[in-house]
ROTI-487198 format. One record per residue (C-alpha): residue number from 0; residue in one letter; x negated, y negated, z. Coordinates in Angstrom, 2 decimals, m for minus. Layout:
// residues N
REC     n   res        xx        yy        zz
REC   NUM     a         X         Y         Z
...
//
This chain:
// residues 327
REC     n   res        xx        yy        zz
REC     0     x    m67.95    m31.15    m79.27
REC     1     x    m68.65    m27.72    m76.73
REC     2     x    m69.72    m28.81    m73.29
REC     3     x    m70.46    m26.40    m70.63
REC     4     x    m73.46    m25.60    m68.34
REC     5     x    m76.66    m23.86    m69.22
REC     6     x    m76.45    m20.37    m69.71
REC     7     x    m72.05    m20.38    m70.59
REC     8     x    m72.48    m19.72    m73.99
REC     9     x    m72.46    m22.52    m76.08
REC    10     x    m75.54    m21.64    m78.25
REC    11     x    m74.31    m18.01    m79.05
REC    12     x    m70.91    m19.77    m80.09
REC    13     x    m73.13    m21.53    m82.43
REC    14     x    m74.60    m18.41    m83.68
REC    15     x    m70.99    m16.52    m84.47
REC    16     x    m70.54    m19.54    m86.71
REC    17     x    m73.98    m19.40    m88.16
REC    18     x    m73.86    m15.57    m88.94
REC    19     x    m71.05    m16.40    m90.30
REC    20     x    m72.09    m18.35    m92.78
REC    21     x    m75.42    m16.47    m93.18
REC    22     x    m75.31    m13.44    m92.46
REC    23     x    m78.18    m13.60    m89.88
REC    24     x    m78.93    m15.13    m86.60
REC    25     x    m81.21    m18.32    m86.48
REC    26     x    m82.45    m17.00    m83.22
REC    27     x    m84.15    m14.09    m85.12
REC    28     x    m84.40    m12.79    m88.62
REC    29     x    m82.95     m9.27    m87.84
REC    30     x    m79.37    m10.04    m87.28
REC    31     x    m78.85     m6.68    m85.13
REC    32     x    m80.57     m8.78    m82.18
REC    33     x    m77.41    m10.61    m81.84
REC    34     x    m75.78     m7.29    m80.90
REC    35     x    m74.76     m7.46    m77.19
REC    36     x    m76.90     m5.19    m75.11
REC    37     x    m75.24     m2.02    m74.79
REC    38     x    m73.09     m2.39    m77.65
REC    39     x    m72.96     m0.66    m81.05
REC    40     x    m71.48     m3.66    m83.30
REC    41     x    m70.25     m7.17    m83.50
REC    42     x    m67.69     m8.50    m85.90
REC    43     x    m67.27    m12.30    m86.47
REC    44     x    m64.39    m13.54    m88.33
REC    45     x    m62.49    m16.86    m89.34
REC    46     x    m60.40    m18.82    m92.12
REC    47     x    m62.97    m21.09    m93.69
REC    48     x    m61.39    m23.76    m96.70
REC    49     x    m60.92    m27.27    m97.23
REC    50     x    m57.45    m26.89    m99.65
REC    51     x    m57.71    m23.22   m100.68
REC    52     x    m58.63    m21.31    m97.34
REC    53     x    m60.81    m18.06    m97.58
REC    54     x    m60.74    m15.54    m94.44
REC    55     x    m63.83    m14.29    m94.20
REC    56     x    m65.12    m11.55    m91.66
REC    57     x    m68.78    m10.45    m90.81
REC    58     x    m69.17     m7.32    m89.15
REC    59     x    m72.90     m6.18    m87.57
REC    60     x    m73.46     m2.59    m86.77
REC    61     x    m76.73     m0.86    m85.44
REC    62     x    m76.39      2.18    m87.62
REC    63     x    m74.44      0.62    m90.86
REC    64     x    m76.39     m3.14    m91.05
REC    65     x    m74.12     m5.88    m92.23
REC    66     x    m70.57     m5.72    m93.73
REC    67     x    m69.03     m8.85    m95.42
REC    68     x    m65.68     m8.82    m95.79
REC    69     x    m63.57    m11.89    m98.22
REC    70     x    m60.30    m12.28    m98.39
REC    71     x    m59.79     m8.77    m97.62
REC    72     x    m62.40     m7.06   m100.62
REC    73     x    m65.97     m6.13    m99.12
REC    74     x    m68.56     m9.33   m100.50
REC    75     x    m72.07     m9.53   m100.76
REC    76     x    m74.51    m11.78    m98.71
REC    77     x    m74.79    m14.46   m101.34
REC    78     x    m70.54    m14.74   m101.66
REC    79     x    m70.77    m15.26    m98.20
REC    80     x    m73.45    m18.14    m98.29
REC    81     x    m71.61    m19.76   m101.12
REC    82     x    m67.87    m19.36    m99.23
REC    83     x    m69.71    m20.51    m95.87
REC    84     x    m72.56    m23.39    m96.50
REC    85     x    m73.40    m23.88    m92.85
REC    86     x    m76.61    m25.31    m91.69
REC    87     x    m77.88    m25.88    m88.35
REC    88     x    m80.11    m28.71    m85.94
REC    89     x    m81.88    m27.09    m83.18
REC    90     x    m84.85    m26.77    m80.71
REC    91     x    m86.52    m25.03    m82.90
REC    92     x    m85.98    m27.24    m86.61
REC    93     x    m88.95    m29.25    m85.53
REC    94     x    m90.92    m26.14    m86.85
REC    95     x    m89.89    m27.54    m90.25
REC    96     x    m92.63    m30.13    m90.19
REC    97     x    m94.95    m28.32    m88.05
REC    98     x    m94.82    m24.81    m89.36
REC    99     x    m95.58    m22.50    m92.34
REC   100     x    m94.71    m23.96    m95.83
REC   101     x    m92.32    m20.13    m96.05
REC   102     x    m89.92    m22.17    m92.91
REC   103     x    m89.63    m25.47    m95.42
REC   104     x    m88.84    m23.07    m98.82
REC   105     x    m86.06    m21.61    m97.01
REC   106     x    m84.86    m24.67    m96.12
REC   107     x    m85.42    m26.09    m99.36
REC   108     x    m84.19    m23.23   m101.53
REC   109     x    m80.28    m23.17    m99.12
REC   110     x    m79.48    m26.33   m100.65
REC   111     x    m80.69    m25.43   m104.01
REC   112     x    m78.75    m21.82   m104.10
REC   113     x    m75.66    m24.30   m103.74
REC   114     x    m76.61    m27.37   m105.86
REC   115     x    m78.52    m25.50   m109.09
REC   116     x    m76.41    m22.85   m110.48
REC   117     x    m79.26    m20.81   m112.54
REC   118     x    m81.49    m20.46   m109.09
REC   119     x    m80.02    m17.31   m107.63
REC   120     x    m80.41    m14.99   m110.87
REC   121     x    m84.27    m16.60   m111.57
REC   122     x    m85.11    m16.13   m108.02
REC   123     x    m83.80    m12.47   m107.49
REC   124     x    m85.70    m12.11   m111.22
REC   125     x    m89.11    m13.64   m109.76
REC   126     x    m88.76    m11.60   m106.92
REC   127     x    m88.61     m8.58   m108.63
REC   128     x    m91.51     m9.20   m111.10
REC   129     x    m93.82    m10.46   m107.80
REC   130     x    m93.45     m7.01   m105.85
REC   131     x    m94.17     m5.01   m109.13
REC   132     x    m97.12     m7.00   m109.36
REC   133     x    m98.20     m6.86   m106.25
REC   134     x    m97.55     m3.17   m106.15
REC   135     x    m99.78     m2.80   m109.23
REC   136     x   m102.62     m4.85   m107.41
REC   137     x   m102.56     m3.06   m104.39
REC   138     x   m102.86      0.35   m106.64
REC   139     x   m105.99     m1.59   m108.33
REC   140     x   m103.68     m1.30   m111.80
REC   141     x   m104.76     m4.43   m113.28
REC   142     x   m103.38     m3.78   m116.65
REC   143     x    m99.98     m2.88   m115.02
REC   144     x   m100.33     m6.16   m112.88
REC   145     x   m100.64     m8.31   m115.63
REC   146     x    m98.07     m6.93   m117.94
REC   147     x    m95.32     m8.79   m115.11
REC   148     x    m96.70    m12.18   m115.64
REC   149     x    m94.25    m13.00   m118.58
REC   150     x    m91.30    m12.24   m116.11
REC   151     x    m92.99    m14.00   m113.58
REC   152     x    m93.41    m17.08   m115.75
REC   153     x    m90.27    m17.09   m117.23
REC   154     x    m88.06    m16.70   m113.83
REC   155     x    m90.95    m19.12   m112.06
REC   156     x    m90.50    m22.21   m113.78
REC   157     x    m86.66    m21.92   m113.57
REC   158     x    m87.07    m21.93   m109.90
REC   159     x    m89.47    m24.38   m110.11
REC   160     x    m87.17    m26.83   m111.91
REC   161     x    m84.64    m26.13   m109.98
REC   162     x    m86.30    m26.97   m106.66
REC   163     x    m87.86    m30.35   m108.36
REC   164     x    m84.17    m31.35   m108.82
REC   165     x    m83.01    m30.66   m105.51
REC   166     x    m85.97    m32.65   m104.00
REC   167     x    m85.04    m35.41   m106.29
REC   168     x    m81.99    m35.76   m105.73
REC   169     x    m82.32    m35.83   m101.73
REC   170     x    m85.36    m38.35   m101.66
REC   171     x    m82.30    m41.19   m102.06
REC   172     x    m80.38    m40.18    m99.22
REC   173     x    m83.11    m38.76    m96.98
REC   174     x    m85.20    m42.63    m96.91
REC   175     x    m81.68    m44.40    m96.19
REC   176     x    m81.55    m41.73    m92.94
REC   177     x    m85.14    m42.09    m92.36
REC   178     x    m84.24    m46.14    m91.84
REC   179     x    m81.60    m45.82    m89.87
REC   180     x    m82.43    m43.13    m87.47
REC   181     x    m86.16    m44.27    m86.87
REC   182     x    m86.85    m47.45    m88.80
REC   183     x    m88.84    m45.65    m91.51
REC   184     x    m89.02    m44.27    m94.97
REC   185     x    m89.20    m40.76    m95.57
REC   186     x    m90.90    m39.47    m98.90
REC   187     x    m91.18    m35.59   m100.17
REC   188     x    m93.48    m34.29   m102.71
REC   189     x    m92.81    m30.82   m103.94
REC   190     x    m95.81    m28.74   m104.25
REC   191     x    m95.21    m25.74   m106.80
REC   192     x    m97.47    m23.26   m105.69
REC   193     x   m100.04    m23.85   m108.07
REC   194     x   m102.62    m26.63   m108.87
REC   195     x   m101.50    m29.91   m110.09
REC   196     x   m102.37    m31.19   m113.22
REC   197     x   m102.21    m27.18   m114.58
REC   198     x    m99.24    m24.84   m115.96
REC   199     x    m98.11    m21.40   m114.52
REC   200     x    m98.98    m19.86   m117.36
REC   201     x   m102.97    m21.25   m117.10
REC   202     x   m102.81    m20.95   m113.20
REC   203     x   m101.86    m17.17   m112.81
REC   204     x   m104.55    m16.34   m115.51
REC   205     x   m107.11    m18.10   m113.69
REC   206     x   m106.13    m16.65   m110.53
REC   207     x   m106.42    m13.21   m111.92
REC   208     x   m109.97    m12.57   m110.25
REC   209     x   m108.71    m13.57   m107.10
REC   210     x   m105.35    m11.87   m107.01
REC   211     x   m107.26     m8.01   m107.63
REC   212     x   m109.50     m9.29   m104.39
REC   213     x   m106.46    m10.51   m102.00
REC   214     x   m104.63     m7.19   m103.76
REC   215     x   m101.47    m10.12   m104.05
REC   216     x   m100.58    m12.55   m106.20
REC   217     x   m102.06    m15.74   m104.83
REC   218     x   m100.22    m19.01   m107.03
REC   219     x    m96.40    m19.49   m108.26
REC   220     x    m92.82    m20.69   m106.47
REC   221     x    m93.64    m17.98   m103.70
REC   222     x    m96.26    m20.20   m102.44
REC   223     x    m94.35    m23.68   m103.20
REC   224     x    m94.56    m26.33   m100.34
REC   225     x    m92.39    m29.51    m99.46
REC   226     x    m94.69    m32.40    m98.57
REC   227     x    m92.92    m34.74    m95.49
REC   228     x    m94.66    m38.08    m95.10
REC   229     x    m93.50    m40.96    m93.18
REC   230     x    m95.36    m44.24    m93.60
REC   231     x    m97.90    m43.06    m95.95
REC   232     x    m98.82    m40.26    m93.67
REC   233     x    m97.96    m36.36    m93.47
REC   234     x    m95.24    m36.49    m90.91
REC   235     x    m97.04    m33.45    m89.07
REC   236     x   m100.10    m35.15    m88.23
REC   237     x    m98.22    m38.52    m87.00
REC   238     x    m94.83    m38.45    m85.48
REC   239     x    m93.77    m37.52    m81.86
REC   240     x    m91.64    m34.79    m80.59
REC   241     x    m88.52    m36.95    m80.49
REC   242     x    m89.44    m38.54    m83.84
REC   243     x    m89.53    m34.97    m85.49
REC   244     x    m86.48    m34.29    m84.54
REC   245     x    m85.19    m37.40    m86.10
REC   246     x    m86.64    m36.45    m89.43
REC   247     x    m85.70    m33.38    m89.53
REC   248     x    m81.60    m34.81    m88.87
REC   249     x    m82.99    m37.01    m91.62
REC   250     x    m83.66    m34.37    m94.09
REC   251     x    m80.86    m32.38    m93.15
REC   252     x    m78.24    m34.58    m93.47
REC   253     x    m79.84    m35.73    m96.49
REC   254     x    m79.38    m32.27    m97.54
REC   255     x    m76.02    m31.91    m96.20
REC   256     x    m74.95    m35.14    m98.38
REC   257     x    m76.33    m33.37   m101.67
REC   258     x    m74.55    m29.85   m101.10
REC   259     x    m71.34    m31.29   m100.04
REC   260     x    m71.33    m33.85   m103.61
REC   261     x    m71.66    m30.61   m105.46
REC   262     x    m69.40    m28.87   m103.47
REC   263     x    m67.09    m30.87   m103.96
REC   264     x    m65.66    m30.38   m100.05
REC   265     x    m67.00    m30.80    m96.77
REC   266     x    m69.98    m28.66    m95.46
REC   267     x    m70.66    m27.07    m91.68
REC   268     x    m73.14    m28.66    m89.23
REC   269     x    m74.14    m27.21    m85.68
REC   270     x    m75.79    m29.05    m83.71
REC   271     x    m77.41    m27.73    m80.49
REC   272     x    m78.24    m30.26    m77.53
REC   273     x    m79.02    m33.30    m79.54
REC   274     x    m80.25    m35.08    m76.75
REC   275     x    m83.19    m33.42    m75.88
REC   276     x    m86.23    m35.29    m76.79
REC   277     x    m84.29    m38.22    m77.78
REC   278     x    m83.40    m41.92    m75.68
REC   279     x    m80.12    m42.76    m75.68
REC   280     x    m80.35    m45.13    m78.47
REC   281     x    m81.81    m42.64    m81.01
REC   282     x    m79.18    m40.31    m79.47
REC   283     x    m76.89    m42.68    m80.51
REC   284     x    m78.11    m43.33    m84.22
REC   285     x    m78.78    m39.58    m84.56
REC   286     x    m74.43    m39.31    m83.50
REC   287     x    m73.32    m42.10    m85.67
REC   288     x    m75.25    m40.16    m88.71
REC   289     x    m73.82    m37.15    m88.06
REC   290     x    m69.78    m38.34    m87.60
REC   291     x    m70.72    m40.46    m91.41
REC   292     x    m71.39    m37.79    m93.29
REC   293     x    m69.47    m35.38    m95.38
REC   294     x    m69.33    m32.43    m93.24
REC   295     x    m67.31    m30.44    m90.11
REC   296     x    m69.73    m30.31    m86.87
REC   297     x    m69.97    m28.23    m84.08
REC   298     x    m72.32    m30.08    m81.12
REC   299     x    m73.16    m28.76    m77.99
REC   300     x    m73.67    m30.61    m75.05
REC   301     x    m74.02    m30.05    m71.12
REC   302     x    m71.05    m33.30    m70.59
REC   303     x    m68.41    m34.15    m72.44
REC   304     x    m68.98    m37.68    m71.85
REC   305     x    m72.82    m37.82    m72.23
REC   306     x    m72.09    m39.34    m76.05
REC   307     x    m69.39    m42.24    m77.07
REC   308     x    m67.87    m40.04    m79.47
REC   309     x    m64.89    m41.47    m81.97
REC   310     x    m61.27    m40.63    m80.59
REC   311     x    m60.95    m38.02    m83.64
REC   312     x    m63.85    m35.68    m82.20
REC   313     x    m61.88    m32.52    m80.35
REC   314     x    m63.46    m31.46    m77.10
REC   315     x    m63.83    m28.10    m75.67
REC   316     x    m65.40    m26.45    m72.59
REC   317     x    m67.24    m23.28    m72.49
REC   318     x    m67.70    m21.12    m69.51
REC   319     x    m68.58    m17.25    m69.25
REC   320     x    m67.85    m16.87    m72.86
REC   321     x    m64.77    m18.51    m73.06
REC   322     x    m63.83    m21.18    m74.71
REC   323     x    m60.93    m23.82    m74.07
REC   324     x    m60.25    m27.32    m75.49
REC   325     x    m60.18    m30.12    m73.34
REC   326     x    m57.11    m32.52    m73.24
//
């Protein structure tokens, strides 16, 4: 646990450890915001391994982007996701049942670049074949459009299996968490991106009209959503502030369970002020989850002793930057 006052530092702690693993800031999706103001670069850096350890270094320049750096040989972004698997609870996860279905996919599609082994190359592939298609539609070069959609198919439904699985396999998990942290089950329904009841295939042909007049391709994984009710009802339209956030923990330890079971080894939690929003007994419930499951977690707080935390938990204290443990 990091304790320290508002304003010492804690959250951009937090954020080394999340570029980190990422490669990017969860404050904001162009990681050169992180930069201090007046500097050129940052560099993050740390041995990360639960047996075999891996040093692994991030470096953050204005002019040269981002650098990964494994075990001394330059990596890319995935190698550092995969060496890395951090995910994070903050202020600002309740936007996963409130916001756009793209904030759910992402967080949908970091569990399933580490549980389902053909994602990454079908994604990249679908990626590919969408922005030639798109390109072609924009240029109002139908023929050229279409002449993607076997690509488009082919990569689609891999990433559309692959995110089925993932959801299945967290629905188990995730309505055990939604009982114990607020008394309620928690279902998910993957939406694909196109209608139900229809194939790809049928569904981007029938589309076609529409995609030359939104010059875009309107139906496939790209526009896949992850349905969150609780009791019968779309979370969004039903639950409180403080009961989002318990949801969210919910699905994200849920998550945390899945990726750490392939894994094989522990994965990396941060946690940022879980008490906001909460009472001290969800507090409580939301802690207890957190110290059960398979991972390492970094929580902030603004006391030490705000939370009954087990004896093994290591304390530190952050002021002006600096950080130092507390005996």
């Amino acid at each position: 646990m990091i304790a320290g006052l508002n304003a010492s530092g804690k959250t951009s702690l937090l954020e080394a450890l999340f570029v980190l693993g990422r490669g990017t800031s969860f404050r904001s999706s162009k990681v050169d915001a992180a930069i201090q103001f007046g500097a050129e670069q940052f560099t993050v850096f740390g041995n990360i391994g639960h047996g075999e350890v891996a040093r692994v270094g991030v470096a953050v320049s204005r002019a040269a982007g981002l650098t990964v750096r494994i075990d001394g040989r330059t990596g890319t972004r995935a190698e550092l996701v995969r060496t890395v698997p951090v995910q994070i609870l903050e202020p600002a996860s309740h936007e996963l049942i409130n916001g756009p279905p793209s904030i759910r996919r992402q967080f949908l599609d970091w569990s399933v670049f580490h549980v389902e082994q053909p994602f990454l190359e079908a994604w990249q592939q679908y990626r590919r074949a969408l922005q030639q298609r798109n390109a072609a539609l924009k240029q109002h070069s139908n023929e050229a459009a279409w002449a993607w959609d076997g690509s488009l198919i082919s990569a689609g439904l891999i990433v559309d299996q692959c995110r089925r699985q993932l959801v299945s396999r967290m629905l188990g998990p995730a309505q055990q968490l939604g009982l114990a942290l607020l008394d309620a089950e928690i279902e998910l329904k993957y939406r694909s991106g196109w209608a139900e009841g229809s194939d790809f295939g049928s569904a981007l042909i029938a589309a076609r009209d529409r995609d030359q007049q939104m010059s875009s391709t309107t139906v496939g994984p790209h526009r896949a959503d992850l349905v969150i009710t609780v009791r019968e009802r779309r979370a969004r339209d039903t639950v409180s502030r403080g009961q989002e956030k318990l949801v969210v923990a919910a699905l994200t330890l849920a998550q945390m369970e899945v990726v750490s079971e392939a894994l094989g080894r522990p994965v990396i939690l941060l946690v940022d002020e879980p008490g906001a929003d909460l009472d001290r007994n969800h507090l409580g419930k939301l802690l207890s989850a957190i110290v059960a499951a398979p991972l390492q977690a970094f929580i902030t707080a603004l006391e030490p002793d705000l939370f009954a935390m087990p004896p093994s938990v290591r304390l530190f204290h952050v002021e002006q930057g600096s950080v130092r443990p507390l005996l």
